[in-house]
C-alpha positions in Angstrom: 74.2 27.4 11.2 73.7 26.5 15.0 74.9 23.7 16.5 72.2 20.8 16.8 71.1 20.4 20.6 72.2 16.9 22.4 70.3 14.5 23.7 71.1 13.4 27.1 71.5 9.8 25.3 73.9 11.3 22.2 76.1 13.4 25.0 76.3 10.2 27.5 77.4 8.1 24.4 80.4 10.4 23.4 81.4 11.0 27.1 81.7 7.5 26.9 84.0 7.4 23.4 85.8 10.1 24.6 86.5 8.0 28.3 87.7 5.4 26.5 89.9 7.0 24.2 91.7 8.4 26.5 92.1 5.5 28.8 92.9 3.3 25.7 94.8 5.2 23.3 97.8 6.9 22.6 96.4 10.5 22.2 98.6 13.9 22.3 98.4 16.2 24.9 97.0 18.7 22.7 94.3 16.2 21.5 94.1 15.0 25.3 93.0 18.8 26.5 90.5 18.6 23.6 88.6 15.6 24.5 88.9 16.6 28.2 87.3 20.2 27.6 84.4 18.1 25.2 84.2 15.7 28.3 83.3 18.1 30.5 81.0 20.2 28.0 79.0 17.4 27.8 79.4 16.7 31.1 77.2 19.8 32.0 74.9 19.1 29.1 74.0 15.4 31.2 73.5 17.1 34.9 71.1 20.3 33.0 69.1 17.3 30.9 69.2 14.8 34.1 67.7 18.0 36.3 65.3 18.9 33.8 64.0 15.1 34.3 63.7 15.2 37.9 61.9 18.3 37.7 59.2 17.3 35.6 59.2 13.4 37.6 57.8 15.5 40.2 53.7 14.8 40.6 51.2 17.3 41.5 49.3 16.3 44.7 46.4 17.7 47.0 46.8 18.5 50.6 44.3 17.8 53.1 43.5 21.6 53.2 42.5 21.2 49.4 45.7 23.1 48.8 48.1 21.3 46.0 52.2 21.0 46.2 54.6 19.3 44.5 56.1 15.9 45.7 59.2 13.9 44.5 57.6 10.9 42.2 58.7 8.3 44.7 58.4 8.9 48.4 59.1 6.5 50.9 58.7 6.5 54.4 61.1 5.5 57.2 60.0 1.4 56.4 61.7 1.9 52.9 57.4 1.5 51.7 55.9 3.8 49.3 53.7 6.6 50.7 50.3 6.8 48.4 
């Protein structure tokens, strides 16, 4: 059977079990390299899901030339205001 697929939400919770095991808890070193390894599995597993999100935050928008490219979401302008 294959593993079940993570959601960004479900692999930033156990990063966050696994953070604080280590900096609470008595672990082994064996069990330490373990959690570290998972750590940065899921690790990996956040940055491809957070990248994924930026990608599709970006917003489809027509040039003067009738031509269309893609934007960030939010642009601002030097003044820190939001360009329309």
């Amino acid at each position: 059977m294959a593993k079940k697929k993570k959601t960004y939400e479900e692999a930033a919770l156990r990063l966050e079990e696994i953070v604080d095991k280590l900096e609470n808890s008595d672990v082994s070193l064996e069990e330490a390299i373990g959690l570290y390894k998972e750590g940065m599995e899921l690790t990996l597993i956040c940055r491809e899901k957070l990248d994924c999100a930026q990608k599709e935050v970006m917003e489809l928008k027509k040039n003067f030339d009738g031509s269309f490219s893609l934007k960030p979401f939010n642009t601002y302008n030097e003044n820190g205001e939001g360009e329309e």
